[in-house]
MOPAC internal coordinates of N, CA, C and O (Angstrom, degrees):
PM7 1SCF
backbone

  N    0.0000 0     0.00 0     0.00 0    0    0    0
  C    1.4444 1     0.00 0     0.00 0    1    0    0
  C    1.5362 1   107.81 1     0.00 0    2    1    0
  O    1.2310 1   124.65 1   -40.80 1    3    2    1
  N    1.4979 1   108.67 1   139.20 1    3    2    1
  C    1.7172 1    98.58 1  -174.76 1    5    3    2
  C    1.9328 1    96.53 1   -84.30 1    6    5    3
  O    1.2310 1   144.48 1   -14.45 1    7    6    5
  N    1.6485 1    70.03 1   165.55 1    7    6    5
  C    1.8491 1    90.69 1   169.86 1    9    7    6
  C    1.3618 1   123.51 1  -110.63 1   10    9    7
  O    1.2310 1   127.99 1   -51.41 1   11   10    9
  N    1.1511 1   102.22 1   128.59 1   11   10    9
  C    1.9316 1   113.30 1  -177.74 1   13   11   10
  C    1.1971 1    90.72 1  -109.06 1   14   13   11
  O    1.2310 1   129.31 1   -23.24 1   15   14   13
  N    1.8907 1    99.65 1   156.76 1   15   14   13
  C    1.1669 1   144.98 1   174.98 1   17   15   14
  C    1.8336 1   101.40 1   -89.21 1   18   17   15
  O    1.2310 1   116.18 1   -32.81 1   19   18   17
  N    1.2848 1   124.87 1   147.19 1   19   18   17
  C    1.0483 1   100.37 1   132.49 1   21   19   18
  C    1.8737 1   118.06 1  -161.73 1   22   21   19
  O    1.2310 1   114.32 1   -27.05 1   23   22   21
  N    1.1363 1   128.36 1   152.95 1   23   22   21
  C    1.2421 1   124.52 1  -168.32 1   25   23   22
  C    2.0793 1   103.34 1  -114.53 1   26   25   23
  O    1.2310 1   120.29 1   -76.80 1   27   26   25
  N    1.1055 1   117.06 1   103.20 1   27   26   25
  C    1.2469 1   126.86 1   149.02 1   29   27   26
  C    1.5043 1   127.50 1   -68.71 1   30   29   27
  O    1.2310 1   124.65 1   -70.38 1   31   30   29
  N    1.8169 1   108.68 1   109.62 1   31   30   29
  C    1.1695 1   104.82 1  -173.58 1   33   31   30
  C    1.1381 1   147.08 1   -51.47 1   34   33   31
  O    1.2310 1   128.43 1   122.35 1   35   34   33
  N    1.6435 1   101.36 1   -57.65 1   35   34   33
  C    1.5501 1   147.10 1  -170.25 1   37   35   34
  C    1.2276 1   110.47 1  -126.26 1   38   37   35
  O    1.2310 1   112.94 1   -60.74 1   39   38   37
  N    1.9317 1   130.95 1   119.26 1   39   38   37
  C    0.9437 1    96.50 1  -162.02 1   41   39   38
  C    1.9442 1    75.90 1  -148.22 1   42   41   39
  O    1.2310 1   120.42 1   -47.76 1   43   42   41
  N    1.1683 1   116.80 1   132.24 1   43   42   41
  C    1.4274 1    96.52 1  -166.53 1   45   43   42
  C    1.8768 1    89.37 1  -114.50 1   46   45   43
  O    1.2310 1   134.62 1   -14.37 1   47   46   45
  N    1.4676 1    89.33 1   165.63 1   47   46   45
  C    1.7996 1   108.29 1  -154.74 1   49   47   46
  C    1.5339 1    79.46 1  -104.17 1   50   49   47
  O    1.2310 1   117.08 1   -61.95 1   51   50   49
  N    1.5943 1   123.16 1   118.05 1   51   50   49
  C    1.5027 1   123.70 1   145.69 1   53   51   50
  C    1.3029 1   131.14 1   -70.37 1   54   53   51
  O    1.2310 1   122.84 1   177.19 1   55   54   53
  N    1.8040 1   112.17 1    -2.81 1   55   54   53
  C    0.8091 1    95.04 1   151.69 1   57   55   54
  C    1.7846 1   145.32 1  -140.92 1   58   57   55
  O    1.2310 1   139.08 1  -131.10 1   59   58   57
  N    1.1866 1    80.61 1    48.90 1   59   58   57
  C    1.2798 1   121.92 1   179.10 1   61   59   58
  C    1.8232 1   115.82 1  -141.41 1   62   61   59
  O    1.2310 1   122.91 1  -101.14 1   63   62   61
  N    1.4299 1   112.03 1    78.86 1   63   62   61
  C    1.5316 1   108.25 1  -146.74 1   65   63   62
  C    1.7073 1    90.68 1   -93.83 1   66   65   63
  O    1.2310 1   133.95 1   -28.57 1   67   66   65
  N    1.6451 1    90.63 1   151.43 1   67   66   65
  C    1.8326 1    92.32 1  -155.43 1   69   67   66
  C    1.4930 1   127.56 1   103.96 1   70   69   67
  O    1.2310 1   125.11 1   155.70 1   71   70   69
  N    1.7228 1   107.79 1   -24.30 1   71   70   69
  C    1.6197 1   105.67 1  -175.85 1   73   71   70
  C    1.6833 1   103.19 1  -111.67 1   74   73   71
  O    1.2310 1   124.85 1   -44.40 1   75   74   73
  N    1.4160 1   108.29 1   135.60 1   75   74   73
  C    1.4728 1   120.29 1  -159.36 1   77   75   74
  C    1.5900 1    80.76 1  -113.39 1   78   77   75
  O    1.2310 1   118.04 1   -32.78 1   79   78   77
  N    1.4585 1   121.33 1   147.22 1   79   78   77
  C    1.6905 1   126.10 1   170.19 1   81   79   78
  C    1.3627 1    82.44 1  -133.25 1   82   81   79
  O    1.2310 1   127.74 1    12.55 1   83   82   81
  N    1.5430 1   102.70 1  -167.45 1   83   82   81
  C    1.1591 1   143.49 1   154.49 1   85   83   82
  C    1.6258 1   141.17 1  -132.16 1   86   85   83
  O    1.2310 1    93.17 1    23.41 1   87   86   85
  N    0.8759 1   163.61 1  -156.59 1   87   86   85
  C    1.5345 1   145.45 1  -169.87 1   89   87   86
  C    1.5650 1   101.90 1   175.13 1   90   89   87
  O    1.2310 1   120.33 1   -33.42 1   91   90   89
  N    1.3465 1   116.98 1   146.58 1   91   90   89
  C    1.5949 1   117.07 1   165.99 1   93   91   90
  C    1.7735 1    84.74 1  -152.42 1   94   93   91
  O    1.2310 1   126.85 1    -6.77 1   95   94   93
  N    1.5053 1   104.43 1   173.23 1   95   94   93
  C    1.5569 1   122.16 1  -176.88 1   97   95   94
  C    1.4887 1   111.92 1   166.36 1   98   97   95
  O    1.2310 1   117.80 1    18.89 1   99   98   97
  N    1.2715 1   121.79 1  -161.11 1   99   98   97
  C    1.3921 1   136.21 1  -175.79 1  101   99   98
  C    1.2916 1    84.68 1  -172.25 1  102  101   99
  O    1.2310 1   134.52 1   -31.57 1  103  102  101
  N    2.2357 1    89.53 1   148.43 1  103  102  101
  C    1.0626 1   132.48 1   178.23 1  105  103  102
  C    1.4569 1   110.88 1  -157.06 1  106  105  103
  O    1.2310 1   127.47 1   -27.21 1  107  106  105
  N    1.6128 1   103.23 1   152.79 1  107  106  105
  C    1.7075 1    83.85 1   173.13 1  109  107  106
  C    1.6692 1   106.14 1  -117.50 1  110  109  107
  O    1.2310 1   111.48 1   -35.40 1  111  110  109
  N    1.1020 1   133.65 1   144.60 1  111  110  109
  C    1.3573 1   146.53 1  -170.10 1  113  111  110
  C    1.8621 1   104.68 1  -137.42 1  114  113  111
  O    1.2310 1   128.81 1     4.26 1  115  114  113
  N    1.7970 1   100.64 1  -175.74 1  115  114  113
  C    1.1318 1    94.30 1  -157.25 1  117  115  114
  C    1.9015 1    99.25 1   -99.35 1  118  117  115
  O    1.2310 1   127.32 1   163.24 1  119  118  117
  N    1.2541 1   103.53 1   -16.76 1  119  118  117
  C    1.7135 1   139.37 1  -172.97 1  121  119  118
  C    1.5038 1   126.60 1  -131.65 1  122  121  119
  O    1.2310 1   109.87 1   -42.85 1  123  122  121
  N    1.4776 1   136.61 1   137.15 1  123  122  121
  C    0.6892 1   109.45 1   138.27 1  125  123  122
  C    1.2102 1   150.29 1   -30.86 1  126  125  123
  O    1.2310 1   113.07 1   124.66 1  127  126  125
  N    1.6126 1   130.70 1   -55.34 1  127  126  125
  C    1.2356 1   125.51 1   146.14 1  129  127  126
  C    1.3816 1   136.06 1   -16.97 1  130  129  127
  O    1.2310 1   128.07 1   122.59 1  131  130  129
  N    1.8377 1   102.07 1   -57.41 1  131  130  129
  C    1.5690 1    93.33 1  -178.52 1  133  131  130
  C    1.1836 1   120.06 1   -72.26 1  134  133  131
  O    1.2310 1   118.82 1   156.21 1  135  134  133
  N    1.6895 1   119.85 1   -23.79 1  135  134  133
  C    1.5805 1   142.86 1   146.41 1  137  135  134
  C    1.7023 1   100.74 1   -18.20 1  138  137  135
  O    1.2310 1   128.11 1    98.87 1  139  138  137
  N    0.9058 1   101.98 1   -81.13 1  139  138  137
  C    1.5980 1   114.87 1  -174.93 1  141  139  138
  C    1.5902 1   115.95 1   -46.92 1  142  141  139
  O    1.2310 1   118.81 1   132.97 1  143  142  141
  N    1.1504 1   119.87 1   -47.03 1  143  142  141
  C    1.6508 1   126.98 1   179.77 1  145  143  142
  C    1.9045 1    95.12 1   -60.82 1  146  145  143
  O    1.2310 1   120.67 1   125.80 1  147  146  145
  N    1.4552 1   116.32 1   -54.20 1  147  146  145
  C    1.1618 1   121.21 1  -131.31 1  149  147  146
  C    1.8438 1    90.32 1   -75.93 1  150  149  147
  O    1.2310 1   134.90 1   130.51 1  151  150  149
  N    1.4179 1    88.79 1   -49.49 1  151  150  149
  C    2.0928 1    89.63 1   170.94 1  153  151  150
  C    1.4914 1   112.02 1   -45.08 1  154  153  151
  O    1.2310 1   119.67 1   121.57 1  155  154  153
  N    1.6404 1   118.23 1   -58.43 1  155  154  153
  C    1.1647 1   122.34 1  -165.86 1  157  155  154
  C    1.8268 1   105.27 1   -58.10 1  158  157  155
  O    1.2310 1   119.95 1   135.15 1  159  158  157
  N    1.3284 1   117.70 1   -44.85 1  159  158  157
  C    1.3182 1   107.60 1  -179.19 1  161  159  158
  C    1.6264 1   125.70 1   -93.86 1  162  161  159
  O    1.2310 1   124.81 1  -166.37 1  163  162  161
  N    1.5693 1   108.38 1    13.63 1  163  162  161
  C    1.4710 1   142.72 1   148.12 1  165  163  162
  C    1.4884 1   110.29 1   -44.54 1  166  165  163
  O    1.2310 1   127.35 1    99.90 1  167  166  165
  N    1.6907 1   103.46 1   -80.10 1  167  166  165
  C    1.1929 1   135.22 1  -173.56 1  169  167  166
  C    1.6506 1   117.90 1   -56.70 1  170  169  167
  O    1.2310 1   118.05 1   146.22 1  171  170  169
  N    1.3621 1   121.33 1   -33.78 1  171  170  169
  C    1.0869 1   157.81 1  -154.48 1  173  171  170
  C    1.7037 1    92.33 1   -72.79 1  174  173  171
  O    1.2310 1   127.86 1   114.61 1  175  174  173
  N    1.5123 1   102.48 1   -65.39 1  175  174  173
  C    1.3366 1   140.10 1  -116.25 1  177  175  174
  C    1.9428 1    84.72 1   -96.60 1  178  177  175
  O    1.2310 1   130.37 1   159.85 1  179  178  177
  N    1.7008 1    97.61 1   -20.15 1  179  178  177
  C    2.0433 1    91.62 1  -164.73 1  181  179  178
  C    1.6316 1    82.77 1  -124.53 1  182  181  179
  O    1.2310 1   114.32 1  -145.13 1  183  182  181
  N    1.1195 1   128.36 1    34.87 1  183  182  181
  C    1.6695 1   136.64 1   166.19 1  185  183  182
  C    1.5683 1   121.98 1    87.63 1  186  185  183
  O    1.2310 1   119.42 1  -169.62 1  187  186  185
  N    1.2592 1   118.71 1    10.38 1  187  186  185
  C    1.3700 1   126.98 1   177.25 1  189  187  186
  C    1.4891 1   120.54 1   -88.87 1  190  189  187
  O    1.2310 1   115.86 1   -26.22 1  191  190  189
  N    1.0033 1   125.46 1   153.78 1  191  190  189
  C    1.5973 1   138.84 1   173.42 1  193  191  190
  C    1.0870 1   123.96 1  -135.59 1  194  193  191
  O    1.2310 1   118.52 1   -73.04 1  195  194  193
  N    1.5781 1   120.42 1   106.96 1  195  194  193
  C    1.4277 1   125.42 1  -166.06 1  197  195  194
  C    1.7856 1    97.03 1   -84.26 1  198  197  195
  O    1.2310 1   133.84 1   -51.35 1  199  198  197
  N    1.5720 1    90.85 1   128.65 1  199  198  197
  C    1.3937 1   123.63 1  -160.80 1  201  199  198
  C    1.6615 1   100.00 1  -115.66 1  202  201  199
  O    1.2310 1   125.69 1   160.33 1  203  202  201
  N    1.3580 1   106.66 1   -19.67 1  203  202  201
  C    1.7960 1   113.15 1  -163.23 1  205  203  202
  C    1.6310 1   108.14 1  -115.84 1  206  205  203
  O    1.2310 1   116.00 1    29.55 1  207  206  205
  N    1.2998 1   125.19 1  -150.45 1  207  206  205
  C    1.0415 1   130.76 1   178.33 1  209  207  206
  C    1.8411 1    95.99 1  -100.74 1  210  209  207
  O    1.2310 1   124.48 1   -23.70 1  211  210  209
  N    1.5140 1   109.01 1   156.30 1  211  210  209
  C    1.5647 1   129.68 1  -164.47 1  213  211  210
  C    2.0769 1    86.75 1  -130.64 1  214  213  211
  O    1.2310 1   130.96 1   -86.35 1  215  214  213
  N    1.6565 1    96.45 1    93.65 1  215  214  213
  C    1.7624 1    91.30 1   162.61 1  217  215  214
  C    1.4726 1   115.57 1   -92.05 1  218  217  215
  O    1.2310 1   122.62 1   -49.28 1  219  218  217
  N    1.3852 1   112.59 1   130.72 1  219  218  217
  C    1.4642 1   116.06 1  -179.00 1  221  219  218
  C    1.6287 1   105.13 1  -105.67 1  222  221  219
  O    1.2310 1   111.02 1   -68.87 1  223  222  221
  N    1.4844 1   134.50 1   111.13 1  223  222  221
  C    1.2256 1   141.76 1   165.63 1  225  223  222
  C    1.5800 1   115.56 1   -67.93 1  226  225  223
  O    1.2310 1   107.39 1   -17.46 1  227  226  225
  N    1.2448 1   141.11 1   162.54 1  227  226  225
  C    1.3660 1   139.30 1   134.95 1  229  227  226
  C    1.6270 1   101.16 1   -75.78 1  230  229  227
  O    1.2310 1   119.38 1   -28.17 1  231  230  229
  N    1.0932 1   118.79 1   151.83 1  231  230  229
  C    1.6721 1   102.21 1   176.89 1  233  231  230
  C    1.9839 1    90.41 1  -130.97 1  234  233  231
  O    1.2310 1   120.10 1   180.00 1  235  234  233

């Protein structure tokens, strides 16, 4: 399975309302796409809400 990069810009804290982060990492998936779902419901999943752009690399 390949490995993506990916850098999340803007990423706002629900629970901490008011605090904007950011995030980068690697994962390997089967797509970019599924790359993309899997961060977003990553991010989702530990109280964040991508508010910005989501870059997905092949690495």
């Amino acid at each position: 399975m390949p490995k993506y990069s990916f850098t999340a810009e803007e990423l706002a804290d629900t629970l901490t309302p008011g605090e904007i982060t950011s995030a980068t990492g690697t994962l390997s998936a089967s797509s970019p796409q599924a790359a993309e779902k899997a961060v977003e419901r990553s991010l989702r999943s530990r109280g964040y809400e991508p508010i910005g752009n989501i870059t997905i690399t092949q690495s």
